[in-house]
C-alpha positions, 0 to 999 in steps of 0.5 A: 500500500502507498505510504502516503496520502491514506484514506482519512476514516470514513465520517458517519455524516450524511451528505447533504444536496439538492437536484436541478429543479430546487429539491433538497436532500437530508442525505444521499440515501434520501435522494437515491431513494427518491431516484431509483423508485421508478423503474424503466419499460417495466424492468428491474434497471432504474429509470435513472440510467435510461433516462441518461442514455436517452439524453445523451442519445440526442447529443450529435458525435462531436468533441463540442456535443460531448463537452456540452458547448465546452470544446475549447477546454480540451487543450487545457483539459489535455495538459493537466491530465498529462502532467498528472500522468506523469508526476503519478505514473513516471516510474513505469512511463519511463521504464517502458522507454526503457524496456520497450514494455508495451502499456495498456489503458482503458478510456471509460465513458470514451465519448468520441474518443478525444481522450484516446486520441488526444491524450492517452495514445500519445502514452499507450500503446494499446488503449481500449474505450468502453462507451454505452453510446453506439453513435458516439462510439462509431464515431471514435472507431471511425477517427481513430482508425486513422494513423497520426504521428503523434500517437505511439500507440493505437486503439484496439477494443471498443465496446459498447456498453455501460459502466454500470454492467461492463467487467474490464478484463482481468489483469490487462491494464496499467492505467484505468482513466475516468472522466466525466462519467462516473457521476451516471452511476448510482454510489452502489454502482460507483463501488462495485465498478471499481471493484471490478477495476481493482481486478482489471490492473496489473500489478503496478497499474492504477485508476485515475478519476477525473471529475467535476466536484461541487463544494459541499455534498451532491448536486443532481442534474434531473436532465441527464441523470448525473450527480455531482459529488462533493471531493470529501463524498467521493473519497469516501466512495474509494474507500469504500471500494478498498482504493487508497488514494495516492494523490489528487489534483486540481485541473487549472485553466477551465472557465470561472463558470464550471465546476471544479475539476479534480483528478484522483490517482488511486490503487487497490 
């Protein structure tokens, strides 16, 4: 286990929050109950996760659609992932220079792949997407079929499936990277996803979440079906999946008007 940066232990307080249409919750067992009563097409699968899929269902396959009118923020977004790459990963990113080790990667809520391509293949020489979205996943395939000089690496699995069923496959991957998705899932989703992630890396690998954070407990988005957690809320959710977290950033160089964005680099 990492000799720093531990988990601080879990507190018993609730989190506190409140949804897109002036709800507020006494906690967040309040709201998930309040979220997961209605199921979807008389099936046993929560409303909330269909409802996402169908909101991002209307959303055109482009880096500008997928980034909510926020597509200048990829130059910036992809330079402060890269320096948080290598101040958390530099050991093995250098050993594999050295060696000629091959490094695997897997870029869940892959989008249209502009994380792949812009930042992840430029380090990886085999990335796998994982996206729930078949147009937003065609169009990944279909940009990154196509060679560029900048990437050591190339796109190899793309599957079509949502974080909440999908079981990466045992021991392949030396980097896990999560951004912008993860506030889809339910918290008991969030836990047992990443417990099949812990399963996921080899020996050395690791996960890395970057994420939007509210100042204090949750916010809901009632549109698309997402929650934005707070940073103390989703530190206890790693702790909670066995994950101790090695260290945490915040992005710099994003609009006043966002969210705060923190990235987590953490290991079983």
């Amino acid at each position: 286990r990492p000799p720093f940066h531990s988990m601080s232990i879990r507190s018993s307080m609730a989190y506190r929050g409140s949804d897109s249409e002036g709800n507020c919750y006494d906690s967040e067992k309040d709201m998930w109950s309040s979220e997961l009563v209605a199921k979807a097409n008389d099936s046993d699968k929560p409303q909330w996760y269909q409802k996402g899929i169908d909101y991002w269902g209307d959303v055109p396959p482009t880096v500008d659609g997928v980034l909510g009118g926020f597509g200048f923020v990829t130059s910036a977004d992809v330079l402060g992932s890269e320096k948080f790459l290598k101040k958390v990963y530099t050991d093995q990113l250098l050993e594999s220079k050295e060696k000629e080790c091959k490094l695997i990667a897997l870029d869940c809520g892959a989008g249209v792949g502009r994380i792949t391509d812009q930042f992840l293949l430029r380090h990886f020489h085999e990335v796998d997407l994982v996206e729930p979205l078949k147009h937003f996943l065609d169009e990944a395939q279909n940009q990154l079929n196509k060679a560029k000089p900048e990437h050591v690496g190339r796109a190899v699995g793309f599957f079509c499936e949502p974080l909440e069923t999908f079981t990466p496959a045992p021991g392949r991957y030396d980097v896990i990277w999560i951004q912008w998705v993860i506030g889809h899932l339910t918290d008991e989703d969030f836990v047992l996803f990443f417990d099949r992630c812990k399963k996921a890396l080899k020996p050395d690998g690791m996960v890395i979440l970057k994420e939007n954070n509210c100042k204090d407990g949750f916010l809901v988005d009632k549109e698309d079906s997402s929650v934005t957690r707070s940073d103390e809320y989703l530190r206890d959710l790693f702790q909670r999946s066995g994950l101790y977290l090695i260290d945490s950033e915040v992005q710099i160089g994003f609009p006043k008007e966002l969210f705060v964005v923190r990235m987590y680099a953490v290991r079983p």
